[in-house]
Every structure is written in structure tokens, then in C-alpha cells.
BATOR-71494 format. One record per atom (N, C-alpha, C, O, CB): residue in one letter; z, y, x; atom name. Coordinates in Angstrom, 3 decimals. Glycine has a CB too. Layout:
# residues N
type;Z;Y;X;atom
A;Z;Y;X;CA
...
//
This chain:
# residues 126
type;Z;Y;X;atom
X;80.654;102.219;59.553;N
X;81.712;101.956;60.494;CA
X;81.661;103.044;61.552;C
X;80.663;103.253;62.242;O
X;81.582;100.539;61.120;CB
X;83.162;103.942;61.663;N
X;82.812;104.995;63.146;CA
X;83.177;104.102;63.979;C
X;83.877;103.098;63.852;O
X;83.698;106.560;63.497;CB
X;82.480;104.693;65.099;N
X;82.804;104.675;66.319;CA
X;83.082;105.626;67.118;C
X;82.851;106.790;66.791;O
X;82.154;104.197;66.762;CB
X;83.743;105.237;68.563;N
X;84.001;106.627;69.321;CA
X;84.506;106.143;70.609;C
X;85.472;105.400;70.780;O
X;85.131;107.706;68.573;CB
X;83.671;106.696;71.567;N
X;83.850;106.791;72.858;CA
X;84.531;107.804;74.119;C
X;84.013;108.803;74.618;O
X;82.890;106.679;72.978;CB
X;85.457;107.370;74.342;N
X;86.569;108.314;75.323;CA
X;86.442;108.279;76.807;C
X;87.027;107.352;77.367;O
X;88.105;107.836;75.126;CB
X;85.931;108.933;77.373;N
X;86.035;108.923;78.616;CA
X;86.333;110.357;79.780;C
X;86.628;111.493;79.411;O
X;84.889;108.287;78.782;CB
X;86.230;110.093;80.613;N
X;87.237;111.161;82.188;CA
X;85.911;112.155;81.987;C
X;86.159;113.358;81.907;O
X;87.489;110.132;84.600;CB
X;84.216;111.636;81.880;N
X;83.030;112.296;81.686;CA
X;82.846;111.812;80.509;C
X;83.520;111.053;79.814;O
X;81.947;112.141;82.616;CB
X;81.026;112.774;80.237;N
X;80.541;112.547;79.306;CA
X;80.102;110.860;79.160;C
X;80.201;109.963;78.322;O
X;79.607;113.528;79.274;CB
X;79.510;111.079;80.661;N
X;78.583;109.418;80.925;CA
X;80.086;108.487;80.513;C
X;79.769;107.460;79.912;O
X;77.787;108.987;83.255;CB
X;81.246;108.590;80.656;N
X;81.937;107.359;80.665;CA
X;82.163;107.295;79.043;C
X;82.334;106.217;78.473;O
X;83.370;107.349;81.684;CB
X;82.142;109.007;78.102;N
X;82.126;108.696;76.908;CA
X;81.009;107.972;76.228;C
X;81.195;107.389;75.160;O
X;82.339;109.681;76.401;CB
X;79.871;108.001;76.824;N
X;78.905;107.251;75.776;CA
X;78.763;105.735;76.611;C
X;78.206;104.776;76.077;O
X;77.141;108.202;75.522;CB
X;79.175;105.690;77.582;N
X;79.763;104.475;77.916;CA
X;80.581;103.376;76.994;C
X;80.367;102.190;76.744;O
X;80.522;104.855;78.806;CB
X;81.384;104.096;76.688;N
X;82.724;103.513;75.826;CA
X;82.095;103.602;73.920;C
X;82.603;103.104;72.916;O
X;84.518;104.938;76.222;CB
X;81.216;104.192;74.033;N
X;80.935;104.348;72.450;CA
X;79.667;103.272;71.999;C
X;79.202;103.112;70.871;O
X;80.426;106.114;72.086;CB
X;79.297;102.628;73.213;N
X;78.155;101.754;73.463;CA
X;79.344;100.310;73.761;C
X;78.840;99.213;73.523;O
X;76.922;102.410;75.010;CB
X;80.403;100.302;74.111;N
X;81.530;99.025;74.436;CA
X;81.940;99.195;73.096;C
X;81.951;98.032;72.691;O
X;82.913;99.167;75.762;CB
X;82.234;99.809;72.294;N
X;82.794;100.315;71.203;CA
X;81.698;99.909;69.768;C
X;82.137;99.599;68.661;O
X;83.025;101.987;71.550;CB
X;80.251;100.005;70.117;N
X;79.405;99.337;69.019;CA
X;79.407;97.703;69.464;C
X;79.229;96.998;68.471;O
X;77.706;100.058;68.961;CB
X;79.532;97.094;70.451;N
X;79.629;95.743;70.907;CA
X;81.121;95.255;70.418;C
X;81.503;94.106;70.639;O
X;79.392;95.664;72.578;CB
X;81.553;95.773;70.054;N
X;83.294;95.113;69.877;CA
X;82.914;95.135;68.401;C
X;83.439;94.159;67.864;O
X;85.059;96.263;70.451;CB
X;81.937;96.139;67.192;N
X;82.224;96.006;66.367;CA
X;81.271;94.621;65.727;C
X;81.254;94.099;64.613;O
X;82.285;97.245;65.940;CB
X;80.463;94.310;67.098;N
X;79.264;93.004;66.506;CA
X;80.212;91.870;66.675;C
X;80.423;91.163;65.690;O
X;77.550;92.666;67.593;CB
X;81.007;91.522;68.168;N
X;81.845;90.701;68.849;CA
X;82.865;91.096;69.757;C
X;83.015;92.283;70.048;O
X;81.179;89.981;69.426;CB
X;83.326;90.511;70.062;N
X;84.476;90.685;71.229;CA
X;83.786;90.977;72.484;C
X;83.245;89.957;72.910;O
X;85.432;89.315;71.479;CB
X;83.596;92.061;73.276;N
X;82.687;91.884;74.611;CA
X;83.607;91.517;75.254;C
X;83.599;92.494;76.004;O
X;81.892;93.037;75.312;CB
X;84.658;90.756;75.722;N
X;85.406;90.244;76.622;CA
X;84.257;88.595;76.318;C
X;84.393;87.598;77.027;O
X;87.407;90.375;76.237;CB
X;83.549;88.648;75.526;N
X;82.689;87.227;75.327;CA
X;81.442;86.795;75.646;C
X;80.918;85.683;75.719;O
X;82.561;86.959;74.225;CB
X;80.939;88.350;75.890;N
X;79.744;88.343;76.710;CA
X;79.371;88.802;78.244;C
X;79.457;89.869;78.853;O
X;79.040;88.980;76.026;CB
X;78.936;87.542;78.555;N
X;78.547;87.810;80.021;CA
X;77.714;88.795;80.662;C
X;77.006;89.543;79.987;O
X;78.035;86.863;80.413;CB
X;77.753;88.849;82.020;N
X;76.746;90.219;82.342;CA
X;75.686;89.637;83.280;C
X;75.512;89.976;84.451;O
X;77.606;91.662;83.204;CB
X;74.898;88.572;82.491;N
X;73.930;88.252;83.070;CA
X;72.640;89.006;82.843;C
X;71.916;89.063;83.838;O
X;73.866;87.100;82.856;CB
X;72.236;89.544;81.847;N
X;70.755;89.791;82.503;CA
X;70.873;91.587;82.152;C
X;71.446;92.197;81.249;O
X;69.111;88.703;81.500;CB
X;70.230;91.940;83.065;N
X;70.421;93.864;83.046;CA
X;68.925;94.316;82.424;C
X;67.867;93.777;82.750;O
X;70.645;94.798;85.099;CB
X;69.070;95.544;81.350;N
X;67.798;96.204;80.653;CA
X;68.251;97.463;81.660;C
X;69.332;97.444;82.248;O
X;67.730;96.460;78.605;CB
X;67.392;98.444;81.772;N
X;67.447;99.751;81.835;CA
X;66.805;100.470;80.741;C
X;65.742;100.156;80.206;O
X;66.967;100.117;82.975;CB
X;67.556;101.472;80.458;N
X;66.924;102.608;79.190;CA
X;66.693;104.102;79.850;C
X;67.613;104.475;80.579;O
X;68.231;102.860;77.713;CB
X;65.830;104.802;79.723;N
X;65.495;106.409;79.823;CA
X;65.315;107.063;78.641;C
X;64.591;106.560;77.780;O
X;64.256;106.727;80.561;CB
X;65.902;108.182;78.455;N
X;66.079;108.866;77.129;CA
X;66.081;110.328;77.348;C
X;66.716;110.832;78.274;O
X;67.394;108.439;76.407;CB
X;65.187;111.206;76.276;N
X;65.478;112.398;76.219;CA
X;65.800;113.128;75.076;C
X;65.227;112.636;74.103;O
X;64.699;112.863;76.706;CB
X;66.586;114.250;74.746;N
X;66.757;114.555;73.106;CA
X;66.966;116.275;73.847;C
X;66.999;116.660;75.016;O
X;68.517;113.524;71.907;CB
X;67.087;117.071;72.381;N
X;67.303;118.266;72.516;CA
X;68.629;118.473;72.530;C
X;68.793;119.670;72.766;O
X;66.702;118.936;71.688;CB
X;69.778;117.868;72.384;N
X;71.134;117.749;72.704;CA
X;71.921;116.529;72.968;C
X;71.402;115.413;72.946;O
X;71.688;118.279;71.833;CB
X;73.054;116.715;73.194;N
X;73.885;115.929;73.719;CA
X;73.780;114.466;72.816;C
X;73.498;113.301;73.094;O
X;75.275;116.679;73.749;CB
X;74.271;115.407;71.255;N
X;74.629;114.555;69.585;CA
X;73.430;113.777;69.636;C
X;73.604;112.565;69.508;O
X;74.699;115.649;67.852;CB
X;72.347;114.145;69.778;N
X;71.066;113.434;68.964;CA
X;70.988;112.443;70.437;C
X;70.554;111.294;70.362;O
X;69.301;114.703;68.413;CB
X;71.377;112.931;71.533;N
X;71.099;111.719;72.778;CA
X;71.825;110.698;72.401;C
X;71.215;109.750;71.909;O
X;71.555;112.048;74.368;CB
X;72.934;110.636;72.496;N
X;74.153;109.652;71.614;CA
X;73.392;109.042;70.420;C
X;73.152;107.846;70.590;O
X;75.626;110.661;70.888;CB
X;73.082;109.406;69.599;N
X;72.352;108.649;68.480;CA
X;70.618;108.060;69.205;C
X;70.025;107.326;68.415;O
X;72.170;109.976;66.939;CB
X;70.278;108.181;69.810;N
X;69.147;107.739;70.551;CA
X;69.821;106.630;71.777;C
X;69.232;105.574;72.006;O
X;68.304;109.186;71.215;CB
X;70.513;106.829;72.177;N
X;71.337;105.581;73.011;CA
X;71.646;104.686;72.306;C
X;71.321;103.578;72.732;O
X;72.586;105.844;73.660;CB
X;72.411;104.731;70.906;N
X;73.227;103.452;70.385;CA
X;71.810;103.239;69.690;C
X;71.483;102.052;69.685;O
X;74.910;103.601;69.306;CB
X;71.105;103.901;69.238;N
X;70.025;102.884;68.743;CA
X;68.841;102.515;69.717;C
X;68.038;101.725;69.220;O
X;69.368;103.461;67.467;CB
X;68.630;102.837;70.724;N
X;68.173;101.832;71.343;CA
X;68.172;100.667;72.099;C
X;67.259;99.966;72.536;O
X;67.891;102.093;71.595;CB
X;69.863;100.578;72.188;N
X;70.939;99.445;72.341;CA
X;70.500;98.326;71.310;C
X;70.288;97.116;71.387;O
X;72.569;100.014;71.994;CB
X;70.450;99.574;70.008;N
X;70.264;98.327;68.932;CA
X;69.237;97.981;68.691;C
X;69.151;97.043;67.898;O
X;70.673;98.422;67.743;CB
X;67.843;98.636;69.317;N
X;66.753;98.190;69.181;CA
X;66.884;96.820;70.092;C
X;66.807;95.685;69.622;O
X;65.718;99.246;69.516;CB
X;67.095;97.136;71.469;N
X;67.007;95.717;72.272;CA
X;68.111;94.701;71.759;C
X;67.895;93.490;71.720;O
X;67.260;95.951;73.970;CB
X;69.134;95.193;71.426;N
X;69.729;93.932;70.901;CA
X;68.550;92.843;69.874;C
X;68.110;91.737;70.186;O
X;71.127;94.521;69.914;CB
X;68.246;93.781;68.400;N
X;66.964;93.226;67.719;CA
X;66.102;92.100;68.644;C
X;66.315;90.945;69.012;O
X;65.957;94.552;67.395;CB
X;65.301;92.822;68.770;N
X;64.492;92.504;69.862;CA
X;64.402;91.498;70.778;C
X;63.576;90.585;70.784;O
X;64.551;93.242;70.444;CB
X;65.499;91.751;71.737;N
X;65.625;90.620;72.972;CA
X;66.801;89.337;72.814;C
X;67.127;88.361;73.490;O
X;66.088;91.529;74.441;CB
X;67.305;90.077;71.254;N
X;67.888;89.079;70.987;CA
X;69.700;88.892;71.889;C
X;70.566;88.018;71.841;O
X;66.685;88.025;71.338;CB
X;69.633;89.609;72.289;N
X;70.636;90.375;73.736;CA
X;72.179;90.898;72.527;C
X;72.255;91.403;71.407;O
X;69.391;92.533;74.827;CB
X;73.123;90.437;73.512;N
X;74.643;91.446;73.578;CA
X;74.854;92.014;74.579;C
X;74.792;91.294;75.576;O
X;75.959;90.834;73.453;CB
X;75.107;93.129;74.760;N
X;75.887;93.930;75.815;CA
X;77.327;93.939;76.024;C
X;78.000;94.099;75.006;O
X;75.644;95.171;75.634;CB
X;78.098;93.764;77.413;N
X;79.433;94.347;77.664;CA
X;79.274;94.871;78.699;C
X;80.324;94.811;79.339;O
X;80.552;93.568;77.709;CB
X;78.361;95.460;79.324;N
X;78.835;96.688;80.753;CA
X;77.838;97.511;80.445;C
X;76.729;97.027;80.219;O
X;78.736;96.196;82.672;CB
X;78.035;98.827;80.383;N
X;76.931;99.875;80.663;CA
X;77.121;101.367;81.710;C
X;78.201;101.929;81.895;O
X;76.598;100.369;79.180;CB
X;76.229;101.657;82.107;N
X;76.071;102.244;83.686;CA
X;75.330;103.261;82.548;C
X;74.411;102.920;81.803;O
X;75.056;101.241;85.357;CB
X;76.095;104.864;82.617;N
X;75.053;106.085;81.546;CA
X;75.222;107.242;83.017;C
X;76.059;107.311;83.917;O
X;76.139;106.941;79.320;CB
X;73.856;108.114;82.660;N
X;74.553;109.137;83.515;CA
X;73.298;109.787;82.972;C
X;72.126;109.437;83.108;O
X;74.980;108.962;85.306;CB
X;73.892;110.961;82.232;N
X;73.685;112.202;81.552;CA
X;73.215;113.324;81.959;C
X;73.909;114.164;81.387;O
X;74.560;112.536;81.151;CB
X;72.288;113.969;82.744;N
X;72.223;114.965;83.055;CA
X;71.069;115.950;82.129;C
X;69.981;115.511;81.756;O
X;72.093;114.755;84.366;CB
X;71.393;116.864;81.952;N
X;70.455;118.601;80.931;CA
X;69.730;117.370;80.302;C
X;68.655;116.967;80.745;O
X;68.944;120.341;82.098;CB
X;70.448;116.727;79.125;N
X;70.475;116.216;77.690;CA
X;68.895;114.851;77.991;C
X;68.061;114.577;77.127;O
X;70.113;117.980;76.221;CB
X;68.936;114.275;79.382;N
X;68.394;113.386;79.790;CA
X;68.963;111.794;80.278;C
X;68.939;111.619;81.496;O
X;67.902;114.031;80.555;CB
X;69.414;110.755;79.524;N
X;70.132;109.887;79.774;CA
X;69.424;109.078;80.679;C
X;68.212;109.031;80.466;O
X;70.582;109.348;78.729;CB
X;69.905;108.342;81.760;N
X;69.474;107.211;82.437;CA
X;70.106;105.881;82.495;C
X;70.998;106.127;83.308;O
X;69.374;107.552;83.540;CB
X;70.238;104.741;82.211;N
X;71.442;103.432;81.897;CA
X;71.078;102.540;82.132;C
X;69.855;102.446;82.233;O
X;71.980;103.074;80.688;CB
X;71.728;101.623;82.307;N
X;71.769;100.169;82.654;CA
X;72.532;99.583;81.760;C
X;73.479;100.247;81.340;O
X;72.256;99.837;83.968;CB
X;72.372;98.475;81.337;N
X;73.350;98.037;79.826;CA
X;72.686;95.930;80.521;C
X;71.562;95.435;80.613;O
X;72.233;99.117;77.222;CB
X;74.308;95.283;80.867;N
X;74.375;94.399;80.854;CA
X;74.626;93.392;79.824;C
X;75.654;93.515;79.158;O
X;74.799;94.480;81.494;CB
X;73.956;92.562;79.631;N
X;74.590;91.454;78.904;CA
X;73.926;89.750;78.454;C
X;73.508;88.919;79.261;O
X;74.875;92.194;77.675;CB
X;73.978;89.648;77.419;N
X;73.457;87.912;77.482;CA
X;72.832;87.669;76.416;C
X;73.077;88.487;75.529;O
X;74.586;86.709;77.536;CB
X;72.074;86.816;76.132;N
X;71.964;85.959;74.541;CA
X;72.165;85.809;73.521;C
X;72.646;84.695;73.313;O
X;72.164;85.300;74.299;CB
X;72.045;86.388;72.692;N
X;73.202;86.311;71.650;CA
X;73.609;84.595;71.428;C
X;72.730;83.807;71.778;O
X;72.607;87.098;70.039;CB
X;74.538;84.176;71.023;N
X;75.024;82.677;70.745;CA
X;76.043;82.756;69.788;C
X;77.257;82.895;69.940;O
X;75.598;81.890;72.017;CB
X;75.363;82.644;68.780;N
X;76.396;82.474;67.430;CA
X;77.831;81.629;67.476;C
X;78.775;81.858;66.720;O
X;75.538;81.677;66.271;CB
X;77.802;80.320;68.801;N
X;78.608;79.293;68.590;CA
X;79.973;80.188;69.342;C
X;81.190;80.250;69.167;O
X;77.989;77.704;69.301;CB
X;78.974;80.799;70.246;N
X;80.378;81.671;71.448;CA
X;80.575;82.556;70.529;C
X;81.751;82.597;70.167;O
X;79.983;82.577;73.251;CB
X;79.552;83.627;69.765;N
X;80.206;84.864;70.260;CA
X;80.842;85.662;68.921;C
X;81.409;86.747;68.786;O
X;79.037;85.828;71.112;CB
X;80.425;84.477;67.911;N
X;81.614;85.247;66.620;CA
X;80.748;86.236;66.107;C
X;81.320;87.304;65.889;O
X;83.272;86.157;67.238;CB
X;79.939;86.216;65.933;N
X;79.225;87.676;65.093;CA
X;80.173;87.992;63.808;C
X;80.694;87.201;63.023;O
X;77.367;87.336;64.373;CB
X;80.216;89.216;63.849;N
X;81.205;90.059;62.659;CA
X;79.646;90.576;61.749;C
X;78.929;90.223;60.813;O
X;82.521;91.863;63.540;CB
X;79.732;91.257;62.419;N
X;77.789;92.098;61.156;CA
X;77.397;91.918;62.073;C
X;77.749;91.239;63.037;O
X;77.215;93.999;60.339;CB
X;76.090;92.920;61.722;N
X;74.432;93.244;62.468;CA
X;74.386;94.400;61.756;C
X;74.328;94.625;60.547;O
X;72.878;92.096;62.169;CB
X;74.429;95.242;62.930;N
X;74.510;96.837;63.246;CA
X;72.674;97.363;63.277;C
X;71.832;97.365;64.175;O
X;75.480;97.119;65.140;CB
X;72.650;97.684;62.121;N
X;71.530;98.429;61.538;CA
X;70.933;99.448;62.061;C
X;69.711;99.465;62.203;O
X;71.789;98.845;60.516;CB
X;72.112;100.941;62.603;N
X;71.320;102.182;62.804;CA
X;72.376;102.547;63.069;C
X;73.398;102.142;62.516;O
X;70.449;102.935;61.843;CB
X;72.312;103.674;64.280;N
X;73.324;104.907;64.637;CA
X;72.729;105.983;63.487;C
X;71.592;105.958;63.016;O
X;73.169;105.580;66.523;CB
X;73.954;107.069;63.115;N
X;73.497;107.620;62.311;CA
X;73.663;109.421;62.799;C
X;73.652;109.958;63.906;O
X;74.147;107.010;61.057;CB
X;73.806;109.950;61.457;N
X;74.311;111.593;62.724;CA
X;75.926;112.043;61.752;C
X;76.610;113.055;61.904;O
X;72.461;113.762;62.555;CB
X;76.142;110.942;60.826;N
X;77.541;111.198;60.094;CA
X;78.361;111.206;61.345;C
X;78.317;110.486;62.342;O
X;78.082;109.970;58.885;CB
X;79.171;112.285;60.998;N
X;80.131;112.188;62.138;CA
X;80.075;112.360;63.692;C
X;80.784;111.982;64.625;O
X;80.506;111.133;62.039;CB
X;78.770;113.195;63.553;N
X;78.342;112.969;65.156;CA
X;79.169;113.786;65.892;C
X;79.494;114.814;65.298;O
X;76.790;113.355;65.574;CB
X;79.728;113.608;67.299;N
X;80.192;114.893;68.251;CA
X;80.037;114.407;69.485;C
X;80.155;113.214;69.764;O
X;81.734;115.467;68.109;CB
X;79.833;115.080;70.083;N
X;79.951;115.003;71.665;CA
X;80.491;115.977;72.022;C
X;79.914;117.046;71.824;O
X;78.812;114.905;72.462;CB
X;81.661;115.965;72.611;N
X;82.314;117.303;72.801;CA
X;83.979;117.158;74.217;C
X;84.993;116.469;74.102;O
X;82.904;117.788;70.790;CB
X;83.719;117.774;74.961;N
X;85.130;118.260;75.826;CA
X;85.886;118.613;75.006;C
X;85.684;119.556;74.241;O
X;85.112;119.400;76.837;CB
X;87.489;117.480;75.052;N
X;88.534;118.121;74.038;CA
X;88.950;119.200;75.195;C
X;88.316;119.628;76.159;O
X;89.972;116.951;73.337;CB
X;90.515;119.518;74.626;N
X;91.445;120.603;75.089;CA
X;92.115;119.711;76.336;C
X;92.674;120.428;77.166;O
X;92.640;121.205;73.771;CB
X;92.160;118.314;76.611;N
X;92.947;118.118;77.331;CA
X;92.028;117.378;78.541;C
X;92.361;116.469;79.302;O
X;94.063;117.466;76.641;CB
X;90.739;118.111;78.433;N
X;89.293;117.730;79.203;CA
X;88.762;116.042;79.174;C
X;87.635;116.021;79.669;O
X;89.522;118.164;80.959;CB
X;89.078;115.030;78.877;N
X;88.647;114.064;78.363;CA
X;87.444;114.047;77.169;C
X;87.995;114.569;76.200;O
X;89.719;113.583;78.045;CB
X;86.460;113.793;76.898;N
X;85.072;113.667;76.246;CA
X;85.322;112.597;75.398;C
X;85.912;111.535;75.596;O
X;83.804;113.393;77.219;CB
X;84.688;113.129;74.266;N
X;84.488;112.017;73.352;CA
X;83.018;111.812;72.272;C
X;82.523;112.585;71.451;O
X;85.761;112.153;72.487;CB
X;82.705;110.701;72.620;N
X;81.360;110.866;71.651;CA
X;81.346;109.625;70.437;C
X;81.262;108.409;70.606;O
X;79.787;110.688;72.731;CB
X;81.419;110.122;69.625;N
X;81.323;109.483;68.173;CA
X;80.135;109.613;67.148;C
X;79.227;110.442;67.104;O
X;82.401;109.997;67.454;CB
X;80.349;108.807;66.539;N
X;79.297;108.525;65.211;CA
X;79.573;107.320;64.328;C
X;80.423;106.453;64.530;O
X;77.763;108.261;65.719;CB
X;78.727;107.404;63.327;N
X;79.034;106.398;62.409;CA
X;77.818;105.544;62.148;C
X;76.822;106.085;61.669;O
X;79.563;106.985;61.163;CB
X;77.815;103.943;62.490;N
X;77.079;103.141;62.465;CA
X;76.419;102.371;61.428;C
X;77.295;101.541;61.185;O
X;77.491;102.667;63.033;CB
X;75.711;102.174;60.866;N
X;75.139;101.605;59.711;CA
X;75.197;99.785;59.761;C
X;74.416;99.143;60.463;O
X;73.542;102.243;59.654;CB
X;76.137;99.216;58.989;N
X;76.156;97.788;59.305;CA
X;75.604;96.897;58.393;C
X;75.607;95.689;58.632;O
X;77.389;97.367;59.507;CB
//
């Protein structure tokens, strides 16, 4: 499944590509923004940071058992810093579609189009 995140910055594109793997588990208009993780991340580029973000989204999802709908990214010389809100998972609320396996590097970009808007994409393993 791609995904792809659009934003004014980079941080608001991997913002939106992290709202964008949550829409493909559930509806995030369904999950609340009760309890906050923080993540720190480093990669040798932009692409491989993006694939190190959505999977460690998906590690804590695993894990804590957690959905996300708000995330706080801010990107600086290929070093991410974030905040990623959300809740519980609850099968009764929240409609699970799949269970999102792995970010991958099919399709990867992170890139300033022509009309300066950012977009960061990839393709998710479900």
C-alpha cells in the first residue's frame, strides 16, 4: 500500500505520511490524543529517515499497543525529533482495516516539488 505525505515543509510532509499510515490502519478522526510517545532518529538521508519514522511508529504501535492521530516532526541535517499522539488500540471503536507490517524503500522520495510543497512517500507492507 503507498503512501504519501504533502506538506508547506518537510516536517509537515512526514507529518502527513505518518496521518496517512494511520488512515490506512483506521480512520484517525477515531483516535484520541490521549497519551504522547516521543521518538529521536538519525539516518544518512532524508528517504531512509522517512522509512525509520514510519517504522518506528509501527514499532510502538506493536508494542504499546497504541494508534496515532497527531504528530509534532521537526527535521533538521537528516536528524528527526517527534511527538506522535494517540490511544489504545480498541477494536470495538476503531475499525481496524490491516496491520501494517514494515515501511519499505519501494517508492521512496522525499523531495521539494516545482511548486515548493514537499512530499514524502513510500510503500507500506500490510
Amino acid at each position: 500500500m503507498g503512501l504519501r505525505g504533502i506538506g508547506h515543509t518537510r516536517d509537515e510532509a512526514f507529518e502527513q505520511a505518518a496521518l496517512a499510515m494511520t488512515a490506512v490502519i483506521t480512520d484517525p478522526a477515531s483516535v484520541k490524543t490521549v497519551e504522547k510517545i516521543d521518538i529521536t532518529l538519525e539516518a544518512v538521508d532524508d528517504e531512509l529517515l522517512l522509512v525509520d519514522w514510519l517504522n518506528a511508529l509501527i514499532y510502538e504501535m506493536a508494542t504499546r499497543k497504541l494508534l496515532f492521530s497527531r504528530f509534532e516532526v521537526n527535521v533538521l541535517d537528516h536528524r528527526l525529533t517527534a511527538h506522535a499522539w494517540g490511544e489504545p488500540m480498541d477494536t470495538a471503536k476503531h475499525q481496524m482495516a490491516v496491520e501494517i507490517k514494515g515501511a519499505t524503500y519501494t517508492a521512496l522520495r522525499v523531495a521539494r516539488e516545482a511548486d515548493g510543497e514537499w512530499v514524502a512517500q513510500c510503500v507500506v507492507d500490510v
